[in-house]
C-alpha positions as CSV (number, residue, x, y, z in Angstrom):
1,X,85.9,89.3,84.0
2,X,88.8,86.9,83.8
3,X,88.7,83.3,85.4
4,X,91.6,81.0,85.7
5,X,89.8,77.6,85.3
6,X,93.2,75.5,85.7
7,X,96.6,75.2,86.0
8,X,98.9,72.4,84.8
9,X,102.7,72.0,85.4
10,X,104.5,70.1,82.8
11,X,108.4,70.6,84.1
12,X,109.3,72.6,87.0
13,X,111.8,71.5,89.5
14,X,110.8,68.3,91.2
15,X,107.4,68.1,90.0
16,X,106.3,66.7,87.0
17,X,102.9,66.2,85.2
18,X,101.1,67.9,87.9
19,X,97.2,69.8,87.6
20,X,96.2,72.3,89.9
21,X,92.4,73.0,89.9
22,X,92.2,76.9,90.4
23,X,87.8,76.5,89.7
24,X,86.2,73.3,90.8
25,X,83.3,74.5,87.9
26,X,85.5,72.8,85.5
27,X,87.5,69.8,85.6
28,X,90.1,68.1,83.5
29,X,92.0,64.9,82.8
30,X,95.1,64.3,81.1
31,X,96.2,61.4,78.6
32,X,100.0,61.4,79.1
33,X,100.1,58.8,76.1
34,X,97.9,60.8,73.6
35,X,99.5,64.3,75.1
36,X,95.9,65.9,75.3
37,X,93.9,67.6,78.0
38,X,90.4,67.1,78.4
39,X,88.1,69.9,80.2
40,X,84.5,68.8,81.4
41,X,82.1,71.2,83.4
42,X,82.3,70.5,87.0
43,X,79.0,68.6,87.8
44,X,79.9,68.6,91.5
45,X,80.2,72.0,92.6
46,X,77.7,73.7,94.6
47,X,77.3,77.6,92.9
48,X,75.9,79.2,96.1
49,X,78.4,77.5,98.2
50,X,80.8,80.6,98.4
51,X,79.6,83.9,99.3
52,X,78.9,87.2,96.6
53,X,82.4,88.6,95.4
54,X,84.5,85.2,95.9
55,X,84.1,82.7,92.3
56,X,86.3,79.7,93.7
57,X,88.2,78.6,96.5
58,X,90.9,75.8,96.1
59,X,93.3,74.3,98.0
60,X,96.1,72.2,97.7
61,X,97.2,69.2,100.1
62,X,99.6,67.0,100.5
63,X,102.5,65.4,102.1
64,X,105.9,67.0,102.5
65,X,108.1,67.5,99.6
66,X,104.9,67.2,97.3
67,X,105.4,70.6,96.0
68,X,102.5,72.5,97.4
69,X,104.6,75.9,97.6
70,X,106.2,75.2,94.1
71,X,103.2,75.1,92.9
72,X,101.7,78.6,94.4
73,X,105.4,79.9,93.4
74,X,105.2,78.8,89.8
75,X,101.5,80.5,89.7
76,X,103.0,83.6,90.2
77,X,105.3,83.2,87.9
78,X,103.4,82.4,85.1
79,X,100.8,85.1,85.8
80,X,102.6,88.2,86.8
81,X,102.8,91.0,84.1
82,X,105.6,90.0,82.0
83,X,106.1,86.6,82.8
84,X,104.7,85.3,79.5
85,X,107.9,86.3,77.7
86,X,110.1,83.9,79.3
87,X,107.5,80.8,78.0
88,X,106.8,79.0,81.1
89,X,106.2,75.3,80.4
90,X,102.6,75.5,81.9
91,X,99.4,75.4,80.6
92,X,96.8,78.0,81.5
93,X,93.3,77.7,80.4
94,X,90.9,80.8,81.3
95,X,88.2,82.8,80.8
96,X,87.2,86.1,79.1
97,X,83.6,87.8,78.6
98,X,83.6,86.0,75.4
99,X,84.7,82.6,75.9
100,X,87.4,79.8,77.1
101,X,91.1,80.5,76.0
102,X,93.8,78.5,76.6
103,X,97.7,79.6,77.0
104,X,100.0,76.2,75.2
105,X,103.8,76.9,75.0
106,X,105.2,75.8,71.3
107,X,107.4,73.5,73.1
108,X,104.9,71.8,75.6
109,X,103.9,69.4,73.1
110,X,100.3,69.0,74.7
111,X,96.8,69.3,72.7
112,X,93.7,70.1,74.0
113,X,90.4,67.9,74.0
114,X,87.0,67.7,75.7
115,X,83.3,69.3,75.5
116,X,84.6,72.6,76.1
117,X,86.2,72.4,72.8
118,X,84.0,74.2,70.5
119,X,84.5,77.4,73.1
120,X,88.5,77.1,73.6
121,X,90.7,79.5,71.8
122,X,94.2,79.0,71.3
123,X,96.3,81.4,72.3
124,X,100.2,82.2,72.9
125,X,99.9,85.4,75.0
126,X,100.2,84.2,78.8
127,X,97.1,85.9,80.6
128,X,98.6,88.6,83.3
129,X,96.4,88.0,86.2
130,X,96.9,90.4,89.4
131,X,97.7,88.7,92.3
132,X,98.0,88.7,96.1
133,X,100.2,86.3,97.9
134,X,101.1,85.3,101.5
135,X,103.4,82.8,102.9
136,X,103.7,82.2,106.6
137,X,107.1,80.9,106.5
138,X,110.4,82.9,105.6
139,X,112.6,82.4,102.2
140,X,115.3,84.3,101.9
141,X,116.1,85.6,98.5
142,X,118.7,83.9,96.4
143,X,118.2,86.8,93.8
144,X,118.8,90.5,93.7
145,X,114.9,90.6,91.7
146,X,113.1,87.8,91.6
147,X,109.9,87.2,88.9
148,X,106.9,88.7,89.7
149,X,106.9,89.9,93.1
150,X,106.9,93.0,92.8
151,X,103.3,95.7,92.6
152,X,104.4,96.8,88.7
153,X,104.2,93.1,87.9
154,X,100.4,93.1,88.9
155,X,101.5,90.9,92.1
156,X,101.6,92.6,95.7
157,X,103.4,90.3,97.5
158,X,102.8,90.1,101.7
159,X,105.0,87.3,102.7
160,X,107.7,89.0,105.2
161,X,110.6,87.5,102.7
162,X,109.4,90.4,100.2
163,X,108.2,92.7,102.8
164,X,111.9,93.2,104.5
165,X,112.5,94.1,100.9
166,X,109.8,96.2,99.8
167,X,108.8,98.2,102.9
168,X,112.7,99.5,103.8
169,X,112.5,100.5,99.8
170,X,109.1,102.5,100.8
171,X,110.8,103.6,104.1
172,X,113.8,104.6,103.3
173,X,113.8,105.5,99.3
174,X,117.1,103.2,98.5
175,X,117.3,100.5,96.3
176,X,117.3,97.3,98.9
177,X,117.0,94.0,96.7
178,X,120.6,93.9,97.1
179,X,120.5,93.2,101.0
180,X,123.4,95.7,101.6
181,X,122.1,97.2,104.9
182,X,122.2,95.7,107.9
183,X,119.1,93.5,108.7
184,X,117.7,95.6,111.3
185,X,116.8,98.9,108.8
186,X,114.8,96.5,106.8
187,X,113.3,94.8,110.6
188,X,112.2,98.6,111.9
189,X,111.0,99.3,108.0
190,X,109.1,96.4,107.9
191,X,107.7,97.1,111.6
192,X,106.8,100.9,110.6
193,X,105.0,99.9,107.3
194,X,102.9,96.9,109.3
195,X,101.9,100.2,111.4
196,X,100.4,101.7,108.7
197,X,98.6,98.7,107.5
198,X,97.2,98.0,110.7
199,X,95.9,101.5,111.5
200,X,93.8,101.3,108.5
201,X,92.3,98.4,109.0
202,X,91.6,99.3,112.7
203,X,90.0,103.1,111.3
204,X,88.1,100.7,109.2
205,X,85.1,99.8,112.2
206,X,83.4,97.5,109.7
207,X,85.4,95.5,108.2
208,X,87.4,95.3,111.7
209,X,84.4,93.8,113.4
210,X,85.0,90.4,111.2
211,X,88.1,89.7,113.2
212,X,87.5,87.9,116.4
213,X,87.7,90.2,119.1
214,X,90.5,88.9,121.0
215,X,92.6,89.5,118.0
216,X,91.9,93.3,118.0
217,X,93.8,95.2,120.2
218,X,91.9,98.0,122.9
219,X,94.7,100.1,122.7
220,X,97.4,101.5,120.0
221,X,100.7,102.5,122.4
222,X,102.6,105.0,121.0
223,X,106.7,104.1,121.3
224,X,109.1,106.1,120.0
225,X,110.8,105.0,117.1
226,X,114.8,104.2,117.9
227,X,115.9,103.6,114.6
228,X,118.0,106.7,114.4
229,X,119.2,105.6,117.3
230,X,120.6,102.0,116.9
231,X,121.8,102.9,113.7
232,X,124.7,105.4,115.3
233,X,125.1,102.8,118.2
234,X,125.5,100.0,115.3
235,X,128.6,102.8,113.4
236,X,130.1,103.6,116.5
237,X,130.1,99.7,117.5
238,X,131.8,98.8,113.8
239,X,134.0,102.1,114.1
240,X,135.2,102.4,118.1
241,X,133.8,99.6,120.3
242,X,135.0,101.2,123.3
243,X,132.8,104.6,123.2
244,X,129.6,103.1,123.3
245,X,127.5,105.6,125.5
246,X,125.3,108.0,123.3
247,X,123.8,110.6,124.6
248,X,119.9,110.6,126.3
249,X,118.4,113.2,128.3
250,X,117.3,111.6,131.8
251,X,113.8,112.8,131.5
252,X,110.7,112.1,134.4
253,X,107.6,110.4,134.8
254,X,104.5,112.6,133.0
255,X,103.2,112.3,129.5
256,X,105.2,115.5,128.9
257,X,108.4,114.1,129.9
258,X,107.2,110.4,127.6
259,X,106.8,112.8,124.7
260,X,110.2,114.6,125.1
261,X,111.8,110.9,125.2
262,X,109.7,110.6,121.8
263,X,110.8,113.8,120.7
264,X,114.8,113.1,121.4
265,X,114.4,109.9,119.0
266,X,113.3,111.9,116.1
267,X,116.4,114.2,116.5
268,X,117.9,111.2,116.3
269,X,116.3,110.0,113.1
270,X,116.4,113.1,111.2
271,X,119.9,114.0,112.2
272,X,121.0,109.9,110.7
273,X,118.5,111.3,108.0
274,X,120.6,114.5,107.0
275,X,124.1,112.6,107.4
276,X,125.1,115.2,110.5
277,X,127.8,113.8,113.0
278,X,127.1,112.1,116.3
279,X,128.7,115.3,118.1
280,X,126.5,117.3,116.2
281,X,123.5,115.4,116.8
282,X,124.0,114.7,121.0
283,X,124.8,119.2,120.6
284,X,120.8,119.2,119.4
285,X,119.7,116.7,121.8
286,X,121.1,118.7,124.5
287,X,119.8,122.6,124.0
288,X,116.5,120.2,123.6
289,X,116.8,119.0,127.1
290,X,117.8,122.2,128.2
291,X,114.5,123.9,126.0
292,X,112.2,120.9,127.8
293,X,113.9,121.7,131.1
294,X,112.8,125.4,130.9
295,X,109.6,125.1,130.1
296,X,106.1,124.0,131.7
297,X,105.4,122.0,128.9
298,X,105.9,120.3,125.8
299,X,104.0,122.8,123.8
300,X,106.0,125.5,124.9
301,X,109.8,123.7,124.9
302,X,109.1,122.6,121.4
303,X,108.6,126.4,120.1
304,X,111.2,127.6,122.4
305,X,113.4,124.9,120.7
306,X,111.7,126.3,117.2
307,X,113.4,129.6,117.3
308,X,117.4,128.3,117.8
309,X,118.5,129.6,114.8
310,X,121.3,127.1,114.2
311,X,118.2,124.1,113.6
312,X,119.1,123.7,109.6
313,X,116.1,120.4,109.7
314,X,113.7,120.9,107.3
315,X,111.1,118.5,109.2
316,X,111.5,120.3,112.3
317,X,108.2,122.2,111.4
318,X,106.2,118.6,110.9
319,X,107.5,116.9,113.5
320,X,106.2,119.8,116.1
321,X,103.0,120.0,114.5
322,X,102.9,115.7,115.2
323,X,104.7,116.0,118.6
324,X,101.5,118.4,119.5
325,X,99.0,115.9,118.3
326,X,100.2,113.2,120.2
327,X,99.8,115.6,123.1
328,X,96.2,115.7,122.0
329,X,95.3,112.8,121.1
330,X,97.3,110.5,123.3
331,X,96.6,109.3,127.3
332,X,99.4,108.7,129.7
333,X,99.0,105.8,131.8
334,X,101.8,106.7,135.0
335,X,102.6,103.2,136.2
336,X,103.5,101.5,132.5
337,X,105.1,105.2,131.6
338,X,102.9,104.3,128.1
339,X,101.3,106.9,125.8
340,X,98.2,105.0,124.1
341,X,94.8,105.6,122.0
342,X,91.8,103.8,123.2
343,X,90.0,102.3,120.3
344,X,86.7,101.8,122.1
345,X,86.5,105.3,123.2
346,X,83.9,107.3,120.6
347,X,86.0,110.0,120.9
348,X,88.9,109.2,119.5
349,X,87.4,108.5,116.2
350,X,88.9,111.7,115.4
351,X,92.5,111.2,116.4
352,X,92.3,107.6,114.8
353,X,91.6,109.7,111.6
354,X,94.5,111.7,112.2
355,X,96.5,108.9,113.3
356,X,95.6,107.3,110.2
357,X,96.4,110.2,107.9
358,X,100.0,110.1,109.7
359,X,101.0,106.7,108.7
360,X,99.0,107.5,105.1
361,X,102.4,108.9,104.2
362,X,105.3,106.0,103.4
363,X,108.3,108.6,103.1
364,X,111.3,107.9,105.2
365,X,111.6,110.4,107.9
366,X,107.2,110.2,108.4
367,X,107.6,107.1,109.4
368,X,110.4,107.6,111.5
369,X,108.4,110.2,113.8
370,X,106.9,107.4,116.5
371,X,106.1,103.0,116.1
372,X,103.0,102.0,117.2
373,X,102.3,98.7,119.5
374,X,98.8,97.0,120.1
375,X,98.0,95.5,123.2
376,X,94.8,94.9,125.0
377,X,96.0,96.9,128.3
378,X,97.7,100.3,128.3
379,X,101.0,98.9,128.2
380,X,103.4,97.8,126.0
381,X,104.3,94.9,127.7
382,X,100.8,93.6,127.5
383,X,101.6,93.4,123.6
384,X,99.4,90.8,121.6
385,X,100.1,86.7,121.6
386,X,102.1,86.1,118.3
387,X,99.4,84.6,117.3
388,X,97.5,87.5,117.6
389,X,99.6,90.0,116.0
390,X,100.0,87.3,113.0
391,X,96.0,87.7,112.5
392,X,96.1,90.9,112.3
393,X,99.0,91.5,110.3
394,X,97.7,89.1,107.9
395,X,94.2,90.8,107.4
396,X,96.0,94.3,107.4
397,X,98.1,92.9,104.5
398,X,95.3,91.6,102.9
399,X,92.8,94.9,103.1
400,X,96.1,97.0,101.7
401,X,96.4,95.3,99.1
402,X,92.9,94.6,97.5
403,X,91.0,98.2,99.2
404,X,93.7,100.7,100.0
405,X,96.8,100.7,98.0
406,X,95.3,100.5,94.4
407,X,93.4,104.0,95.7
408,X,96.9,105.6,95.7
409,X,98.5,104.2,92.1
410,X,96.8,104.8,88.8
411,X,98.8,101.9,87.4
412,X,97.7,99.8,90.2
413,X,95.0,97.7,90.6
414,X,92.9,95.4,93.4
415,X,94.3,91.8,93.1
416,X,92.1,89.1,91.7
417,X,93.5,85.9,92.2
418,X,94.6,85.3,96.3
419,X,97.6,82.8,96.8
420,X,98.1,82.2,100.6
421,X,101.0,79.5,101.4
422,X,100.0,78.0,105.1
423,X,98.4,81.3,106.9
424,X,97.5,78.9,109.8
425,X,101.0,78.1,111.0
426,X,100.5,80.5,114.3
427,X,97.0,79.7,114.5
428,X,95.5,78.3,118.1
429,X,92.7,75.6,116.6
430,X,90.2,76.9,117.6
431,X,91.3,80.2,114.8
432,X,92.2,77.5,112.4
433,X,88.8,76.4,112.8
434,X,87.5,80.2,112.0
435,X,90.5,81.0,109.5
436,X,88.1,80.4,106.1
437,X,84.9,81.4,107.6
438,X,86.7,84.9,108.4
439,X,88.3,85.2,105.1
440,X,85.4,84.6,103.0
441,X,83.5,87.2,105.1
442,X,86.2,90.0,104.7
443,X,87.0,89.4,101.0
444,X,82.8,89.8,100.9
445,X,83.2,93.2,102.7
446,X,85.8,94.0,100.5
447,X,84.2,92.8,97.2
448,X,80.7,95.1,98.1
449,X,82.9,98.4,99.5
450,X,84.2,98.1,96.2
451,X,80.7,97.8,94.7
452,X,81.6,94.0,92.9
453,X,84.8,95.9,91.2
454,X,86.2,91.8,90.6
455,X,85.0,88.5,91.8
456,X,88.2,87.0,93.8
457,X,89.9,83.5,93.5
458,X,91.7,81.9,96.3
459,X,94.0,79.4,95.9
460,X,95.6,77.8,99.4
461,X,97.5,75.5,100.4
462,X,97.0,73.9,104.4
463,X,99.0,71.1,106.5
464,X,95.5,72.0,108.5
465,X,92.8,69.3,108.3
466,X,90.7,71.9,110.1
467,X,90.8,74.2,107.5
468,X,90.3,71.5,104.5
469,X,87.0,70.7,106.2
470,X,85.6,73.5,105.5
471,X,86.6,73.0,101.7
472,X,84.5,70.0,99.5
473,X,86.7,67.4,98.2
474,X,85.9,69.5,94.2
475,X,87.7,71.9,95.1
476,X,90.7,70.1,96.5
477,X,94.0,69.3,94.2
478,X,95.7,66.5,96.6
479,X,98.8,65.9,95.6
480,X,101.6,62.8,96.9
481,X,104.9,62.3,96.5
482,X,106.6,58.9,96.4
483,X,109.1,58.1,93.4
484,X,107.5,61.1,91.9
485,X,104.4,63.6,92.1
486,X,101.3,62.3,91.7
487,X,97.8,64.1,91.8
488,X,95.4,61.5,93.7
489,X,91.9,61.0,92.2
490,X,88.6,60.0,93.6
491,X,89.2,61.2,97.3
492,X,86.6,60.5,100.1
493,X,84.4,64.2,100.5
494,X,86.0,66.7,102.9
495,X,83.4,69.1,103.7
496,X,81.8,68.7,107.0
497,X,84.4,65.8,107.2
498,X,86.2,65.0,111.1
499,X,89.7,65.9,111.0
500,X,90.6,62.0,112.0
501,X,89.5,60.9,108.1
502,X,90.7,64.1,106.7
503,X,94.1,63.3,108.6
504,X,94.2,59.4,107.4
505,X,92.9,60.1,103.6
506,X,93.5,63.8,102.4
507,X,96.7,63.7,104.3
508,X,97.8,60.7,103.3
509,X,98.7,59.5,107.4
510,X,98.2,55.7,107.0
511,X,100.5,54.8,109.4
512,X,98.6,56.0,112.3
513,X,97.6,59.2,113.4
514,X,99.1,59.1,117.3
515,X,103.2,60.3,117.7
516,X,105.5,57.8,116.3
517,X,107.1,57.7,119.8
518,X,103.9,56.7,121.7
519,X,103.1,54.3,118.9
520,X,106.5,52.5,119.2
521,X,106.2,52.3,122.9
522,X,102.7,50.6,122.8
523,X,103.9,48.0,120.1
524,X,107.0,47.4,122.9
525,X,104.3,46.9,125.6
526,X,102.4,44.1,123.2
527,X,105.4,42.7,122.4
528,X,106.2,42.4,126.3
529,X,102.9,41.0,126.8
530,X,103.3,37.9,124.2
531,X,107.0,37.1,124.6
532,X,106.7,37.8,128.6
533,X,109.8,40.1,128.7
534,X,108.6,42.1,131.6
535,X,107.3,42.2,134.9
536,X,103.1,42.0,134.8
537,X,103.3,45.8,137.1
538,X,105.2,47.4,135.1
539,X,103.5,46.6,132.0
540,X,100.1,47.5,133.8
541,X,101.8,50.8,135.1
542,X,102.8,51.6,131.1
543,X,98.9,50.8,129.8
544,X,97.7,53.6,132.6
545,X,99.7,56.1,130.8
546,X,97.4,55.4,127.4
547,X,94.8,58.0,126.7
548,X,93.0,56.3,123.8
549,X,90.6,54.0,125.7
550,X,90.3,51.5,122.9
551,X,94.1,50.7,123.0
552,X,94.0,50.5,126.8
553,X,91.0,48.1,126.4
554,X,93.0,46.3,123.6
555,X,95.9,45.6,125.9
556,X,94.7,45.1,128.8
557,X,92.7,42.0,127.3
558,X,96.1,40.8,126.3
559,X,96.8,40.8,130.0
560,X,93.8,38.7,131.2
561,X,94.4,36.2,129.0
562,X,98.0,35.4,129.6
563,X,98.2,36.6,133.6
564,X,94.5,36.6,134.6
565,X,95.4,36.0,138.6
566,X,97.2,39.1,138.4
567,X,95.0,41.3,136.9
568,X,92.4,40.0,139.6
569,X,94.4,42.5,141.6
570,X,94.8,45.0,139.3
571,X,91.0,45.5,139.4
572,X,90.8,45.2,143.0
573,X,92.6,47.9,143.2
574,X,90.9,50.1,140.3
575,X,87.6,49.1,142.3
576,X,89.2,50.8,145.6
577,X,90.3,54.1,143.4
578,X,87.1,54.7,142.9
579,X,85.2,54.5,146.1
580,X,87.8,56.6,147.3
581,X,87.0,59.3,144.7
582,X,83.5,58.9,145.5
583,X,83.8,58.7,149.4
584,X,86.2,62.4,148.8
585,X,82.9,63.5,146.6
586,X,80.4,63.1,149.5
């Protein structure tokens, strides 16, 4: 078992001298003039606090600019496999089954001091640590590769940055760090491989049931996927603007007819798939309209279309034997024209197996056989909130990363140390308020389904107060930038803590914590009051807009003292609001 006790940033970018606590069990505290680090055990932290298969959970705060993502950035980079050859000025103090070690670059110039001294080992050999991470927001790439993002490097990266990346290499077998396709490959890539992700964590009924219900969808619609499509539309666009109008079969209102739509995309796909022309391609699509056409059904048009023996496709076999599934497994709801799965239905345990098996597969022309939507009616317009989908994107993410995709590589293994930039950004409050409680409760389900396989570390960094309060203050690196980056010391306690301290202390908000506009506005209505600038009604009229009753109260004190015969009408009049409202009550 390997724990990273802490982290500390010499040089990198705009930060400077900076510790990040990845264990609140130990602590440390450097001596810039004496160039040593001193590690104490953590007296404060509470051992039961987190639950079976999670060690630590830390987070960093701070004000914009502080370097909060630097710092989860720089993590990976010192961590991932290989990293330690490029000597990272970091130093990295962790544990192994037989004591404390500690990773010092011959050019940091730092020593090492403490209690824990008699147990430290030096050593030169950066500790690979597999990773997870998540961001919520979207960096594009100044790189072709980048260090440490990638699953060989021990780190499975699930931010959509890497993801665009990643899943159209999956998808589509090519080489894409180069970003020499047109953004919306790497978009329906990206869409297909979320697919898979999220139809293994919705076969999954256990670990499913941690989410919050509303962010599960009822039903799985099955859309047909138009890659294939829009990829000919984009050549023929860039080649000969004017001819625009490619070929699709004007087919009913039935599931039948839905599924023959579905079908007409693949030939689509495959045919972009096998480099054949657009004439050549619309020539299959039509003797499959004409096949459909003839037949009573989509079982039969498909193995009259079987037997033309001009059909060179080698997938045309697989895609039949999926076409007839979806007849099987799928309903057909006739006013949405929307084929869909419902979830809740015991029944269709067995098609969400089969369903499941389907997107199992990551090759390109697999995935390009149908997309899936979620949605809690059958209809794809009734998609889930953004919000929503976020959720479950995120937990998808994380359960292929830590349960299902080290099952498929030998050289790849569950991830140990969980780096999440700002998962809340989408959030409603109220799922902020849940976010933690829900993660620690999944990686536990995780942790015993891999019967205790690796205690997990999470590392996070919030703008959230909601989330830090669910966090004590040991376990919280607070950093603040003014001329430089500072880490701040002896912060008031955040667990269990209101998010109106968290916002004024760990967020360092001391100028107020209403909108700078509101708060100018009621500083212009005090000055009006004391230099008599304006009319007594509409400075009464302003105060009513105030929500915060103490300012209202402050205010409208000012007023009695400097105007009190006018505000002898003001309350005569509050006075006859009120009987009014109670005289409508009666």
């Amino acid at each position: 078992m390997k724990h990273i006790c802490f982290f500390y940033i010499l040089k990198y970018r705009s930060i400077r001298n900076v510790g990040i606590s990845f264990d609140a069990r130990y602590r440390y505290e450097v001596n810039n003039s004496r160039k040593t680090i001193s590690i104490t055990d953590g007296n404060r932290t509470v051992s039961t606090l987190w639950p079976e298969g999670v060690s630590s959970f830390a987070a960093i705060v701070g004000n914009n600019g502080a370097g909060k993502t630097t710092c989860i950035l720089y993590m990976l980079q010192v961590l991932a496999q290989g990293s330690g050859e490029k000597d990272p000025e970091a130093i990295v103090v962790y544990q192994e089954r037989d004591g404390m070690y500690v990773y010092i670059p011959q050019t940091s110039g730092y020593g090492l001091d403490g209690r824990l001294m008699d147990k430290v080992r030096v050593t030169y050999v950066c500790p690979h640590v597999d990773m997870f991470y998540y961001s919520s927001y979207f960096r594009p790439y100044q790189y072709a590769h980048e260090p440490g993002e990638g699953e060989l490097a021990g780190v499975y990266n699930a931010s959509d940055t890497w993801r665009l990346i990643k899943d159209y290499q999956d998808y589509a077998n090519v080489d894409a760090t180069y970003r020499t396709e047109p953004i919306g490959y790497h978009l329906d890539a990206m869409k297909s491989q979320d697919d898979n992700r999220i139809v293994q964590l919705l076969y999954d009924n256990e670990l499913r049931k941690i989410l919050p219900r509303n962010a599960l969808p009822r039903y799985i619609i099955v859309e047909p996927n138009m890659s294939g499509y829009r990829r000919i539309q984009y050549e023929k666009q860039k080649n000969n603007p004017i001819e625009m109008d490619l070929y699709i079969p004007q087919f009913g209102a039935s599931k039948d007819d839905r599924l023959a739509y579905v079908v007409t995309m693949i030939l689509y796909n495959i045919g972009v798939e096998l480099g054949r022309s657009y004439q050549d391609i619309k020539n299959d699509i039509e003797m499959w309209a004409h096949a459909f056409w003839s037949s009573n059904d989509i079982v039969s048009a498909l193995a009259m279309y079987m037997q033309e023996p001009h059909l060179e496709y080698q997938y045309m076999r697989e895609m039949q034997e999926i076409v007839v599934f979806l007849s099987k497994a799928c309903e057909y709801a006739p006013i949405t024209n929307s084929l869909y799965v419902d979830t809740h239905l015991i029944k269709n345990k067995e098609n969400m197996e089969h369903l499941r098996s389907y997107y199992m597969c990551k090759s390109f022309v697999v995935a390009h056989y149908f997309d899936l939507g979620y949605a809690h009616r059958r209809s794809s317009t009734a998609q889930l909130s953004s919000g929503e989908l976020d959720m479950l994107k995120f937990f998808s993410r994380v359960y292929d990363a830590v349960f299902e995709f080290p099952r498929k590589f030998d050289n790849i293994y569950s991830p140990q140390l969980i780096l999440i930039d700002e998962a809340e950004n989408s959030y409603h409050p109220e799922w902020q308020r849940k976010f933690i409680n829900l993660l620690l409760k999944f990686m536990h389900a995780v942790h015993y389904r891999r019967k205790g396989d690796k205690d997990f570390q999470i590392v996070m960094t919030t703008h959230s107060p909601i989330l830090l309060s669910d966090i004590p203050n040991s376990c919280v690196n607070y950093l603040e930038k003014r001329q430089t980056v500072q880490v701040v010391k002896n912060q008031p306690e955040t667990f269990g803590t209101n998010i109106f301290e968290l916002y004024r202390h760990a967020f360092f908000m001391k100028e107020g914590l209403i909108g700078e506009f509101a708060q100018n506005k009621i500083l212009a209505i005090q000055n009006a009051i004391e230099n008599q600038t304006q009319p007594v009604g509409e400075v009464v009229d302003a105060i009513e807009l105030i929500g915060d009753k103490a300012i209202k109260a402050y205010l409208l004190s000012l007023l009695e003292r400097d105007y009190p015969r006018e505000m002898v009408s003001y309350h005569q009049r509050k006075i006859e609001e009120l009987t009014e409202r109670a005289d409508a009550k009666d």
